[in-house]
C-alpha positions as CSV (number, residue, x, y, z in Angstrom):
1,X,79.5,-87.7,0.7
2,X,77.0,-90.1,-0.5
3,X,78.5,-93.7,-1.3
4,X,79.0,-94.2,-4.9
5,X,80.1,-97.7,-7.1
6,X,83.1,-97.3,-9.2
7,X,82.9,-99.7,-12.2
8,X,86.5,-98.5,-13.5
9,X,88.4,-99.3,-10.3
10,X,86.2,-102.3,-9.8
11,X,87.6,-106.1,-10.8
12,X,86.7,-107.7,-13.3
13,X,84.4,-105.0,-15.4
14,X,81.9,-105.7,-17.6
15,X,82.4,-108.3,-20.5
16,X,85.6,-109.4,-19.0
17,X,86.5,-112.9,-21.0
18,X,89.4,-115.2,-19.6
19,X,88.8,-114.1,-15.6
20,X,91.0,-116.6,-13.6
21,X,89.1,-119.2,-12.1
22,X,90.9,-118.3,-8.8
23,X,90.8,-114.9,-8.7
24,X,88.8,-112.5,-6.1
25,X,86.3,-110.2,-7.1
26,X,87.2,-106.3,-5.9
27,X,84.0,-104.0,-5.7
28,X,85.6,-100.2,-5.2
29,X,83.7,-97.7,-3.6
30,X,83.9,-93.9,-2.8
31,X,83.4,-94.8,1.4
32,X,83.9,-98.0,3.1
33,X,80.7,-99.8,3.2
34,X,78.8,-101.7,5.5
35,X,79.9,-105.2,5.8
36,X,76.9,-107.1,6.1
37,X,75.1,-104.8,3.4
38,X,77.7,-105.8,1.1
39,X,76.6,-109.5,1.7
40,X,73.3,-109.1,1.6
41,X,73.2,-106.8,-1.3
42,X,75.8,-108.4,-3.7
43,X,74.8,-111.7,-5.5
44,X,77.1,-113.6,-7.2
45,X,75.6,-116.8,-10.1
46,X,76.8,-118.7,-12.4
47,X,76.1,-122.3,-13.5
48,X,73.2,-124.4,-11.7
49,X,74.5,-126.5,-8.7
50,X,72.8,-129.1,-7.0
51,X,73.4,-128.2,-3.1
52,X,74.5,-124.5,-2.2
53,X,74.4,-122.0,0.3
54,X,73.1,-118.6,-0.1
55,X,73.5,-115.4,2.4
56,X,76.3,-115.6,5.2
57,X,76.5,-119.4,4.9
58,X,72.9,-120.4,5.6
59,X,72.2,-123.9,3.9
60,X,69.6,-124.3,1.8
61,X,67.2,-127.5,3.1
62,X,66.1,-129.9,0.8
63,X,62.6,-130.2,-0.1
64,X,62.2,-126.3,0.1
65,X,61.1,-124.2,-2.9
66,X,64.0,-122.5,-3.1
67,X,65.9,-125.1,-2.9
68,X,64.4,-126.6,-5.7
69,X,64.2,-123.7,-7.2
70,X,67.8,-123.9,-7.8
71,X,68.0,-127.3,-8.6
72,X,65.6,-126.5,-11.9
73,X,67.3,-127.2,-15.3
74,X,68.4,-123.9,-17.0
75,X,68.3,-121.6,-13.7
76,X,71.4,-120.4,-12.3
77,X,73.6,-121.0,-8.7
78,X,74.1,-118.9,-6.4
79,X,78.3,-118.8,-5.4
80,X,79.1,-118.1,-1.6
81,X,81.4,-116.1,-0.6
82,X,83.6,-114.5,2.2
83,X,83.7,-110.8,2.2
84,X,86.4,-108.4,3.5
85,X,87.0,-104.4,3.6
86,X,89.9,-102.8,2.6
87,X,90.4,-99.2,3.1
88,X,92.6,-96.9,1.6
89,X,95.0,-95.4,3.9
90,X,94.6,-95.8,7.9
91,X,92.5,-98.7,7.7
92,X,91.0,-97.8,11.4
93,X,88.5,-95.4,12.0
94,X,87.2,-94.6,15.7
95,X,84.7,-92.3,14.4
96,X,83.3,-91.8,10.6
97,X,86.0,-89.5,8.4
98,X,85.4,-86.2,7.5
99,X,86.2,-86.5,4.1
100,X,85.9,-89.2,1.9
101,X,88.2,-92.3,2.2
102,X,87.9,-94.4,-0.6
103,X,87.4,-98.7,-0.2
104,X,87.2,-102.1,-1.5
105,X,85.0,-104.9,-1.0
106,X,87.2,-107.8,-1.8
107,X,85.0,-110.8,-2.7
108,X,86.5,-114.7,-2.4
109,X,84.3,-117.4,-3.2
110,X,83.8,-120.5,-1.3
111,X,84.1,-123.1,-4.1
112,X,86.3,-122.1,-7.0
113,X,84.5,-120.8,-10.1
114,X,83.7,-123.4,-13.3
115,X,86.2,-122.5,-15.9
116,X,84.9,-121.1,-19.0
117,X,81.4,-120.0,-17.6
118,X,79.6,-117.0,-17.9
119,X,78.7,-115.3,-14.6
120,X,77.0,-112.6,-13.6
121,X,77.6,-110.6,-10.5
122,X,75.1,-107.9,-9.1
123,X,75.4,-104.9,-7.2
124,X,72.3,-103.6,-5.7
125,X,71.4,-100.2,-4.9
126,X,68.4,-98.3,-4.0
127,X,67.2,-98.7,-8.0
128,X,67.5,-102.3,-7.9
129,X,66.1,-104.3,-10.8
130,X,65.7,-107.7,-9.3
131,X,67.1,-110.7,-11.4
132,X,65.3,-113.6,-12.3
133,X,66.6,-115.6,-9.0
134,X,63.3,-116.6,-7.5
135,X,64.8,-113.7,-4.4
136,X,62.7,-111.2,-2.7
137,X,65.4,-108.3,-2.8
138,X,63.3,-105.1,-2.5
139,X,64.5,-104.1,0.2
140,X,68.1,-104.8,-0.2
141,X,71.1,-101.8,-0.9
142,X,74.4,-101.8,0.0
143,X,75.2,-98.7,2.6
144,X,77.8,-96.9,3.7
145,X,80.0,-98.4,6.8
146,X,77.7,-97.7,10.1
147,X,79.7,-98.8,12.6
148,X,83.3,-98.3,13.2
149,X,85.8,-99.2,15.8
150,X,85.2,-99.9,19.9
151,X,87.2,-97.4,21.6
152,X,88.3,-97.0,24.9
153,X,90.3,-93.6,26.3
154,X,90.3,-92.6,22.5
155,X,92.2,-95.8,21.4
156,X,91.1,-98.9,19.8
157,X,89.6,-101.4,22.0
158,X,91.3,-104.9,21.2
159,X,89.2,-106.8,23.6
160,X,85.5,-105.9,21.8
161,X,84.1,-106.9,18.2
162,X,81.0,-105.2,16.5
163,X,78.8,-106.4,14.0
164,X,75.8,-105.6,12.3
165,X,74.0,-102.9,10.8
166,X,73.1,-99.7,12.7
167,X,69.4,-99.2,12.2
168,X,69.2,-96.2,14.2
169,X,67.5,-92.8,12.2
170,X,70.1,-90.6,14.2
171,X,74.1,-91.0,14.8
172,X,74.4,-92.5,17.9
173,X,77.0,-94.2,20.3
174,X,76.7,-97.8,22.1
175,X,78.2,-97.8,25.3
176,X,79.4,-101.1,27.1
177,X,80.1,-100.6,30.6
178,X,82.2,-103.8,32.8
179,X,80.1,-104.3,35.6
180,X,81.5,-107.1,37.6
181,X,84.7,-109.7,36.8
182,X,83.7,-113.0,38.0
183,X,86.9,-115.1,38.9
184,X,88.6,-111.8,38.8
185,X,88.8,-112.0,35.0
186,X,85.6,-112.8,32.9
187,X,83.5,-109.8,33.1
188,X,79.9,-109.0,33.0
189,X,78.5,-105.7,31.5
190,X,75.4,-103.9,30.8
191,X,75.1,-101.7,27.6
192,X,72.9,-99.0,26.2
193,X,72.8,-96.0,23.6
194,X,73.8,-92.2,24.3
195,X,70.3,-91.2,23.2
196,X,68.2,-93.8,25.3
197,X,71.0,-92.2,28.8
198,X,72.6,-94.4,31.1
199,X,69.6,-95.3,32.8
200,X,68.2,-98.2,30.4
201,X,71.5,-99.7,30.5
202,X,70.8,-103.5,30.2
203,X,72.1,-105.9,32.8
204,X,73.8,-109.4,31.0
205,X,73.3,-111.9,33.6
206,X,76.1,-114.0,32.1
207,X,79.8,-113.4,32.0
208,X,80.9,-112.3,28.5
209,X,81.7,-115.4,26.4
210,X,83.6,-115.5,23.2
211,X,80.7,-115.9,20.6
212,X,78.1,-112.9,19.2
213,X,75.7,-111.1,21.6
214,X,72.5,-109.7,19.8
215,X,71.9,-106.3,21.2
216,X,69.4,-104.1,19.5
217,X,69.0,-101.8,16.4
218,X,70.8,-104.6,14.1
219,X,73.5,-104.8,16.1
220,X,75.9,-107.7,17.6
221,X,79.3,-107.3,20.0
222,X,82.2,-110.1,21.0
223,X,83.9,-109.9,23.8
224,X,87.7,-111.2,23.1
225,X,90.2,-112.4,25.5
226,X,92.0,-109.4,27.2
227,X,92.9,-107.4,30.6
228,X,89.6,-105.9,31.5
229,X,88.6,-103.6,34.9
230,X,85.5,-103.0,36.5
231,X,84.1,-99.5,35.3
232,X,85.9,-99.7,32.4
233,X,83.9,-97.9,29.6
234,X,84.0,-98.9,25.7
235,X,82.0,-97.0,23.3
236,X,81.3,-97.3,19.4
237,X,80.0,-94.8,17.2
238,X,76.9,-95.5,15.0
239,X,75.7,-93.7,12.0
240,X,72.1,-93.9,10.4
241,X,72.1,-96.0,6.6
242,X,73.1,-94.0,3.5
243,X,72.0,-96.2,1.1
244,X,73.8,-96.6,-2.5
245,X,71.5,-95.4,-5.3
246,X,72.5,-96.9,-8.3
247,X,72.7,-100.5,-8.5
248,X,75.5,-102.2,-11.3
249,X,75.1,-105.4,-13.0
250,X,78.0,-106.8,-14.6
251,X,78.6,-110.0,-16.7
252,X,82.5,-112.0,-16.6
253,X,83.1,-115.4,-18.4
254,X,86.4,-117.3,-16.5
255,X,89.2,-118.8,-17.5
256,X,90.5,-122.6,-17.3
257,X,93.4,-120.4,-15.7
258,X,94.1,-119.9,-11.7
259,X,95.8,-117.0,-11.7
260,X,97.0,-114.5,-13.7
261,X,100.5,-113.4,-13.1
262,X,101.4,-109.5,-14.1
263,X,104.3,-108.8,-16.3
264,X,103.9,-104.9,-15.4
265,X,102.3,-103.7,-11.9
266,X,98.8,-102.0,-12.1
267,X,98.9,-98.3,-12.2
268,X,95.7,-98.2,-10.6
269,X,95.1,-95.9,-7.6
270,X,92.7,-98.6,-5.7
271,X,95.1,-99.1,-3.4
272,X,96.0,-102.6,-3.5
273,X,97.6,-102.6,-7.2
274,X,99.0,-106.0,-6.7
275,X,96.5,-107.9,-5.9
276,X,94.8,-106.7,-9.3
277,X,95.4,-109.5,-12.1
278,X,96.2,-107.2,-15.8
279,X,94.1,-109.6,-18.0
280,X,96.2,-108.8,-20.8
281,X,98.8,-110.6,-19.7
282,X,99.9,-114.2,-20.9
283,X,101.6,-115.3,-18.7
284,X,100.1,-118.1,-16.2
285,X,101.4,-119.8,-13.3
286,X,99.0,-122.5,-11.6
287,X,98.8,-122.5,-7.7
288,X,99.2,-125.5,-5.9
289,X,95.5,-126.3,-4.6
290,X,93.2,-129.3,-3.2
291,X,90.6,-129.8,-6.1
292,X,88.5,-132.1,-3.9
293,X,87.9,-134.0,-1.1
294,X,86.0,-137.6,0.0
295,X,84.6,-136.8,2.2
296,X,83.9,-133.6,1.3
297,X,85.2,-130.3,3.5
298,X,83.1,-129.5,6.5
299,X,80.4,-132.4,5.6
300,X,78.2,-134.0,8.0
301,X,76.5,-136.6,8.8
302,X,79.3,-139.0,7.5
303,X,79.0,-142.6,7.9
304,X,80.4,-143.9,11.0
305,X,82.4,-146.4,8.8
306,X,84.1,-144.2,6.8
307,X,87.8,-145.7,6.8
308,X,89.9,-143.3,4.1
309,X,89.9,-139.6,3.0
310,X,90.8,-139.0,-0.5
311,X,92.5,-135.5,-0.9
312,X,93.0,-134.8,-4.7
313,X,95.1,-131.4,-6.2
314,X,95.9,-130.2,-9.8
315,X,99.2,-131.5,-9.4
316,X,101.2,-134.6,-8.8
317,X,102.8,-134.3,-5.5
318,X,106.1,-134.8,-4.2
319,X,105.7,-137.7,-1.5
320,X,108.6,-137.1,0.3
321,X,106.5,-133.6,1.7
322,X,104.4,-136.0,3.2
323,X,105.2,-136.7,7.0
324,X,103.8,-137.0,10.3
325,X,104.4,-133.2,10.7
326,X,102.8,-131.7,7.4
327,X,99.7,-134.4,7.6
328,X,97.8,-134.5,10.6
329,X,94.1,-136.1,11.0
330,X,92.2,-135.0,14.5
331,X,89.4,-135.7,16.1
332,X,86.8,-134.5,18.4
333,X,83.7,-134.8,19.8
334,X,80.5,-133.2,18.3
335,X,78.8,-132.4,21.9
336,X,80.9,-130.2,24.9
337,X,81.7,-126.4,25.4
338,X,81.5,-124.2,22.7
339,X,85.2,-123.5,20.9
340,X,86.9,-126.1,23.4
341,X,89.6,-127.7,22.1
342,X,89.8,-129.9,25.1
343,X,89.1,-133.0,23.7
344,X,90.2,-132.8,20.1
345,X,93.2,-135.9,19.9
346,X,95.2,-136.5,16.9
347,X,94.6,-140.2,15.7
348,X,97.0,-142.3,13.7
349,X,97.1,-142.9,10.1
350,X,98.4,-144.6,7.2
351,X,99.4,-142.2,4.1
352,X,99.5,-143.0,0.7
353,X,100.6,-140.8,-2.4
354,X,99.9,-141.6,-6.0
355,X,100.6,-138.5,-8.1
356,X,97.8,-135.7,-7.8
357,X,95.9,-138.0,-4.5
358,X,96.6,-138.7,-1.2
359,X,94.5,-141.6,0.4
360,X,94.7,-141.5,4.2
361,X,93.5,-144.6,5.9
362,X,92.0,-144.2,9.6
């Protein structure tokens, strides 16, 4: 039940012309894969760009060859994007299926695609013929899901979040063991592998915060608000890599079109048939959508000064949806506890509409 790349169930295909600008890309493959394999081994480009980010949203510095690198006149830009799995049918596993259960990758870029641009979107396997993208990617492959879901009792565990990928040789289970609660509620734990025994179990001297704990053999866990006891015992089952063999390379130009609206439903069996655009359809209906922003979404380093934010969308808006309640500017401080919202105040505003822009002055 090796994983295998299905090109015919896959969105768009090869050669595609007039791909909606705003439409996700859907990878289909025989088993779920493994999430961060999919991001490291998939590589979306398209048109040069001065400042992007690469990987699971690492920036590139400036000054660095890479960075440069993509800068160059007549290279290519790499797009970021956010990855999710879909799989067919029960969409949680405790333990890896016996038989195969087929799944999508579904692909949504960060920053909306250039209309009428030719991209090309790779799809490495164990054959991989590297691009031209200045990349070291020999050792990259996309591999079948290697983790699945924390379990406690046999159930799902809603309190625990694993990430990574297993780089055990042999199928193997983590074990995360509540140790102490501290204020009767936030826990401490110590964790190890069935095939290490109980006895190298690793002692966390902290209490269990809400952000990514690197463990070992690739793998990270989050612990999640919830009822926990001492004793209590959560386990996830790994599996060893099984690497996809043949890599796919496939070339799409866009559309100056957002979205492509389906006069007949896909007959496809991928599973999520509706969310598939049919790109021989005609008929187009343009989503409501911010085009840009001054300053610009998630920016830094903003000058202190800065008075107004421009928000600009693809079509003139109706000013009488603009209120107190559907506009709201916060703000907080850059320094304190990790995920507190403690400190984050709403600050008062002046609104302005003139047809596609809203100016706010702060």
């Amino acid at each position: 039940m090796a994983i295998t790349f299905d090109v015919d169930k896959s969105y768009p295909k090869e050669g595609f012309d007039n791909v909606p600008i705003g439409e996700d890309i859907k990878l289909r493959f025989s088993v779920p894969p493994d999430l961060k394999s999919i991001k490291e081994s998939v590589i979306l480009y398209g048109p040069d760009q001065d400042r992007t980010m690469i990987g699971d949203g690492t920036y590139l510095k400036r000054g660095t060859d890479l960075a440069n690198y993509l800068r160059s006149p007549n290279q290519k830009g790499f797009i970021d994007f956010d990855v999710k799995i879909e799989i067919e049918g029960a969409p949680s596993h405790l333990v890896r299926p016996g038989a195969d259960v087929p799944a999508t990758a579904i692909l949504t870029p960060k920053t909306v695609l250039t209309p009428n641009t030719e991209y090309n979107l790779y799809v490495f396997g164990v054959d991989i013929e590297e691009p031209d993208t200045g990349l070291d990617l020999k050792n990259k492959a996309i591999s079948r899901r290697t983790t699945y879901e924390p379990a406690k009792g046999g159930a799902a565990h809603p309190g625990l979040k694993i990430l990574g990928t297993f780089k055990g040789a042999e199928d193997d289970t983590l074990n995360i063991e509540i140790t102490e609660l501290i204020a009767g509620h936030n826990p401490k734990y110590k964790w190890w592998f069935a095939s290490e025994g109980a006895s190298s179990g690793r002692q966390i001297g902290n209490r269990a915060v809400q952000r990514w704990r690197s463990l070992d053999k690739g793998l990270m866990i989050r612990f999640y608000e919830f009822d926990y006891a001492v004793n209590d015992l959560i386990t996830v089952k790994c599996y060893p890599e099984e690497l996809l063999a043949a890599s796919a390379h496939i070339t799409f130009n866009t559309s100056s079109n957002e979205v492509t609206v389906p006069t007949v439903k896909s007959s496809s069996d991928i599973g999520i048939s509706e969310l598939i655009p049919s790109v021989e359809d005609d008929v187009i209906t343009e989503v409501f959508r911010v085009l840009e922003m001054s300053p610009a979404d998630k920016s830094i380093n903003n000058a202190t000064s800065t008075e107004k934010i421009v928000i600009t969308f693809n079509k003139n808006i109706d000013s009488t949806t603009v209120t107190k309640d559907t506009l709201k500017v916060y703000k907080q401080p850059v320094t304190g506890v990790y995920g507190s919202t403690a400190d984050t105040v709403e600050i008062r505003k002046l609104v302005s509409v003139a047809g596609k822009q809203i100016t706010v002055e702060i």
